[in-house]
N, C-alpha and C positions, 0 to 999 in steps of 0.2 A: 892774545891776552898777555898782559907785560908781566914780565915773570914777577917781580917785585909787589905788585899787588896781589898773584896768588901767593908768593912767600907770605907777605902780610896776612892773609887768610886764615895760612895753615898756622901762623904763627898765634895769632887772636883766639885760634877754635882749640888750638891744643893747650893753651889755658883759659879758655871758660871753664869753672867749674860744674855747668851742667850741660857742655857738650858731649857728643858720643865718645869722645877720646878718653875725657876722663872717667864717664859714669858707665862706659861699656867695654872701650879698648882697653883700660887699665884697671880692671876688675877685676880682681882676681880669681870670681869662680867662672868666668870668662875661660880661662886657659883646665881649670878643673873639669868643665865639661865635654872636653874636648874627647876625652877617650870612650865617655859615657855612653857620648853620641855615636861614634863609628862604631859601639859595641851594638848598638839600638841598629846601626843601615844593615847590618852582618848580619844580627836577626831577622828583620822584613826579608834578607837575601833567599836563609835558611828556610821560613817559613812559607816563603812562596815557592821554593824549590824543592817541597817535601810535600805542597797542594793542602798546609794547614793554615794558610793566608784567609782567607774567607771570600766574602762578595762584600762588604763592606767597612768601610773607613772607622766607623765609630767602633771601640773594642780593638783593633787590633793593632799589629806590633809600629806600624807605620803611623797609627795616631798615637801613639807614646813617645816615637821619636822625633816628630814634627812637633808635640805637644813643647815638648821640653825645648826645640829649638826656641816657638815661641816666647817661649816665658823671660828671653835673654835680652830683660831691657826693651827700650822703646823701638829700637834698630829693625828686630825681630818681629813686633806685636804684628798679628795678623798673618804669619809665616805660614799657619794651617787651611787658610782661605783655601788656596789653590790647589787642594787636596779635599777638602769635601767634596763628598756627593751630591753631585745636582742631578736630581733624578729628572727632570723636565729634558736636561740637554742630554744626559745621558754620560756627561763627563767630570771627573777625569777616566777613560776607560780602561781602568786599570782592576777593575770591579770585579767586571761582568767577564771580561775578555781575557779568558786564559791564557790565549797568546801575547796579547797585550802584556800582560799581566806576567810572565818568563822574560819577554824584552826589557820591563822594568826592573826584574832582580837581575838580568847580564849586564845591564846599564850599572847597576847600584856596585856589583860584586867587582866587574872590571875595573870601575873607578878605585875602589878599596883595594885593589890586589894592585895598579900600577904607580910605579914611582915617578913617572916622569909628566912631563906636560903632552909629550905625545898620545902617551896612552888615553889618558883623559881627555884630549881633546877624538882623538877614533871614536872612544865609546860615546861622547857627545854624537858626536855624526850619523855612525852607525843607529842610538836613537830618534835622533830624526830623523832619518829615512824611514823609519815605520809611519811618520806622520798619526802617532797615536794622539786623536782629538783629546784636548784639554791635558794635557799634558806637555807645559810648555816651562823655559827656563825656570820656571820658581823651585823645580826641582835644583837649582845651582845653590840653593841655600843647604839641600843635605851635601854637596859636593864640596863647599867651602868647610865644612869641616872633616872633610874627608885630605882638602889638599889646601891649607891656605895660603898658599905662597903661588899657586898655578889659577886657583878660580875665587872670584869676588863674590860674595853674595848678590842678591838679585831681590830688587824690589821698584815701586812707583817712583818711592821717592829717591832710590840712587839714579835711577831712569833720568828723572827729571831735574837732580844735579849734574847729571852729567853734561847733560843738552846745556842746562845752563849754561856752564865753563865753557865746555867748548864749542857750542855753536851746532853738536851735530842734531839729528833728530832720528834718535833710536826710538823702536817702538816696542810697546811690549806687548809679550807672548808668542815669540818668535826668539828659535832657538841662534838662525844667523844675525841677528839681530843683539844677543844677547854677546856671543861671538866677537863682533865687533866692534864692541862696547869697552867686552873685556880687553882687547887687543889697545883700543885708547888707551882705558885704564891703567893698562902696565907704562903705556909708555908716558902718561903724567906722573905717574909712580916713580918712575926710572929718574925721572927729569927731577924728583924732589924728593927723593928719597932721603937724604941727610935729616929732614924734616919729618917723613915718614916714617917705614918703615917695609921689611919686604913681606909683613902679613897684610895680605890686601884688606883685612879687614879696618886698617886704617886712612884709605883713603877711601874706600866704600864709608863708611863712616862721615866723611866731610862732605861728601857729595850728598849724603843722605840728610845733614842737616843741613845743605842749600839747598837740597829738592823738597825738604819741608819746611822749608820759608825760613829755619831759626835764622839763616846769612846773607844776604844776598850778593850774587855773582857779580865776580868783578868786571867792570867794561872790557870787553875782547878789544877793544882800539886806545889810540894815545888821547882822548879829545878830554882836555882839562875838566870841562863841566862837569863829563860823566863822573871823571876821577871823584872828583869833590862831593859831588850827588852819592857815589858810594861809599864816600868815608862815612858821610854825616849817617848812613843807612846805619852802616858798620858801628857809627856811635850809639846810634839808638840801641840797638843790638846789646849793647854793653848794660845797657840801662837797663834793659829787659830781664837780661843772666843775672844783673844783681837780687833783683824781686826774684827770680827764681830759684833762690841758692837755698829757700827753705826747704822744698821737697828733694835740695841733694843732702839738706843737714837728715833732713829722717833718713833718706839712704844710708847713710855714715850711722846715723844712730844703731842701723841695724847691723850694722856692720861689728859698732861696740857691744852689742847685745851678743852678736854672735861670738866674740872673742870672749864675751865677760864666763858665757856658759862651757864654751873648754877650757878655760880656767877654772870652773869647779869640779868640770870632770875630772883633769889634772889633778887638781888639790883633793880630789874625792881617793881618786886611784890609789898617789902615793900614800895619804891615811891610811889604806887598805893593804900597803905592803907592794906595791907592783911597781915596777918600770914604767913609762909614759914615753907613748910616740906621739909627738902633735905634728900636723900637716905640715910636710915641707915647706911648705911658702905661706904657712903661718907662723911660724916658728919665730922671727924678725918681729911679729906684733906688738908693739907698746902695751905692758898693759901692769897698774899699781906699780908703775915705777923702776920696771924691767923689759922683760920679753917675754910673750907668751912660752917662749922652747928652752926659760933658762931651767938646768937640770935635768931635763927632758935627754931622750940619748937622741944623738946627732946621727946615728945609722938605723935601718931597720939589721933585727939580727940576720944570718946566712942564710936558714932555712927561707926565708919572707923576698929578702933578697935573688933568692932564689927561681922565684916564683913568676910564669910568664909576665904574670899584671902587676909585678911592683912598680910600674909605673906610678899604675891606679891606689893601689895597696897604700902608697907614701902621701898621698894626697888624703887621706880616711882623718877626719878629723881632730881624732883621740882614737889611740888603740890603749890596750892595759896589757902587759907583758908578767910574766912570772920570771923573779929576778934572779930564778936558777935555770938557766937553759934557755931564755927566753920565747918559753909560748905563749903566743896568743889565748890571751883570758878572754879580752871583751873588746869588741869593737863602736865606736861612736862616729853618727852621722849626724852633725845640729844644719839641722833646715830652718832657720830662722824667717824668713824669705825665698831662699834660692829654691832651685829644681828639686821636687821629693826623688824624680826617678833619678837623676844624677847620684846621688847621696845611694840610692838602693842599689845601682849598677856597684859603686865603688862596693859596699860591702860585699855583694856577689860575688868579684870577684877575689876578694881576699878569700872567701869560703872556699868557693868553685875553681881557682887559680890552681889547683896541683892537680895531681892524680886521680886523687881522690876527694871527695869533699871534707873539710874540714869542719868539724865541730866547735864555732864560739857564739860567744854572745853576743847577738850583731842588736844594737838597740837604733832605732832614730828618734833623735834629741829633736822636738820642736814644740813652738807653744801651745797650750794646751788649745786652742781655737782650732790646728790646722790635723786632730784629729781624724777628722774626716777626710781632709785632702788626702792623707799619708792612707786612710781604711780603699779610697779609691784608688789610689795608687796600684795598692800590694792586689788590689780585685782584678786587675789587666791581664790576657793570657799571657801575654812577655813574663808575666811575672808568676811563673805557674811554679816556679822550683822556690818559692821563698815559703810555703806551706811547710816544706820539708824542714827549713832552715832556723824557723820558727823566730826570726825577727819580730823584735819587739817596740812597743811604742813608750817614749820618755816623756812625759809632758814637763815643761819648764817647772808650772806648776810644784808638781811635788819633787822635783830634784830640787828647787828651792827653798823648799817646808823643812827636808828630809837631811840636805847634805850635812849637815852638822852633829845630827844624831849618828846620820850612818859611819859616817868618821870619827865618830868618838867611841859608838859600842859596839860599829858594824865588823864583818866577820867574812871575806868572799864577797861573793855574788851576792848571798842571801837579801841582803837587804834592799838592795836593786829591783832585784826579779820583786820584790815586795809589792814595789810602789809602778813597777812597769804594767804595762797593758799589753794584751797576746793580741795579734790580729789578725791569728788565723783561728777556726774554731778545731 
């Protein structure tokens, strides 16, 4: 394949505005979810190594964190297939088969505890050699976010970008297979990286929208015709992305939705006397003429700082600080769209992060519709310590009835907890 036509490629797909580069690789709860998730593989690890795993998929801690990878954009949809139970075949055997079923948390735990590509690639091997039926590469999608610079995600349609490009014919559900995919992958990666990136999730990404038709593959040969036959493709293409820019404007819309509601948190807080943390990498947001994080403090205090998950902790949407000493008053998750369990992981661990657990206000901010999402959410055994926690539910709804009054006569908490919903009994 002539380099210059993949350059052109990469070049085309990395400004479509409704390719995976833009509307997934450069997402930004994309990189938020990242610790959510390897908190979510640590628990499947924990509970299957304590034999409170269960015998089935649906309910437990392993269909909350497949659930959640799902929900990440089009890239992802269907990521939890390959994790149901098929009771007919009897796979994936990870159910029924306690043994099975310990190989899959030394697979999960090794991957999480090693730093390098060797390790990860052992505990690849060492899992198949058990040859556990139905249980085949699609687990590389928990492992891409476990190591994203060593393993690519895994799906049909990266499969069948790849084949595309370069001609091979990998097949899927087969772990050497997947192996040797990956082994391509770095080294097209390698070759165009300037273009890229070294998180494989951006070239998984371009393959996946040539494996599902959005591009088509450039001729592997010099022969004029093809060349020309692929441009005119490659134009159409354009045509296409343009009619489709409406379903990235409602993405975007939600995006300014999300920004508009921690801006009233924001402006709710200070009303109320407190310091304002907003998300690290929202902070930079446009928004009436400024920046979401202007006045906002630019550090978390020592103690927070402190704390194992300030990772996570700096990513919490809106926290409210006491502007003597700064503790934590209240923390804010707006779900406007994105993952509920991502949003409830972060608050978790601001609570659960020390020694001991912490006492604040953890609310999650989302439209009054996705009530129910958020009540089934907080119902999952993963999520058995939030009863304690007493996380609360914010419907848009009334923080936008309410904010004006409560910033004018409100008083603390009080007024909050008013209009909030408990969602534990």
């Amino acid at each position: 394949m002539p380099d210059d036509l993949f350059s052109d490629l990469i070049a085309r797909w990395r400004d479509d505005p409704s390719g995976t580069y833009q509307t997934w690789f450069l997402w930004e709860e994309r990189l938020k979810n990242f610790r959510s998730i390897r908190r979510g593989i640590a628990e499947v690890v924990a509970e299957i190594e304590a034999g409170s795993f269960g015998s089935a998929y649906k309910g437990s801690s392993l269909e909350t964190v497949v659930g959640s990878i799902a929900e990440q954009r089009q890239i992802f949809k269907g990521a939890d297939h390959a994790f149901l139970w098929k009771p007919r075949l009897r796979i994936p055997d990870i159910y029924e088969n306690r043994e099975h079923q310990l190989a899959f948390a030394r697979f999960l735990d090794a991957c999480a505890c090693c730093s390098g590509e060797e390790g990860v690639l052992d505990a690849v091997r060492a899992l198949d050699q058990r040859r556990i039926k139905g249980l085949g590469p699609a687990a590389a999608n928990l492992l891409y976010f476990l190591h994203p610079t060593i393993t690519p995600p895994f799906n049909t349609a990266i499969v069948k970008g790849y084949n595309a490009v370069t001609g091979a014919h990998v097949k899927l559900g087969r772990w050497d297979e997947y192996l040797a995919m990956r082994t391509g992958m770095l080294s097209l990666n390698a070759r165009y990286r300037d273009r890229l990136s070294n998180d494989l999730g951006a070239i998984a990404g371009l393959l996946f929208d040539v494996g599902s038709g959005r591009y088509p593959a450039p001729p592997r040969d010099g022969d004029d015709a093809l060349r020309t036959a692929w441009e005119e493709d490659l134009a159409r293409v354009r045509e296409e992305n343009t009619r489709a820019l409406k379903s990235l404007e409602a993405a975007r819309e939600g995006d300014r939705t999300h920004t508009e509601v921690q801006a009233w948190l924001r402006d709710l807080g200070r009303a109320l006397g407190y310091d304002i943390w907003i998300a690290a990498n929202d902070r930079g947001r446009p928004h009436d003429g400024g920046r979401l994080g202007d006045g906002c403090l630019e550090t978390l205090p020592p103690p927070l700082e402190r704390l194992p998950s300030a990772d996570t902790v700096r990513l919490i949407d809106v926290i409210w600080l006491e502007r003597s000493g700064g503790a934590v008053v209240a923390a804010f998750e707006v779900e406007h769209t994105t993952s509920i369990y991502s949003g409830i992981v972060r608050l978790l661990d601001l609570a659960l992060g020390g020694e001991e657990p912490a006492r604040h206000d953890l609310y999650l901010v989302a439209p009054d519709a996705r009530e129910a999402d958020v009540r089934a959410q907080l119902s999952r055994p993963a999520f058995s310590r939030v009863a304690d926690l007493d996380v609360r539910f914010l419907p848009y709804g009334e923080l936008e009835r309410n904010r004006d009054a409560m910033a004018r006569f409100g008083s603390g908490m009080k007024a909050v907890e008013a209009v909030a919903r408990r969602l534990t009994a």
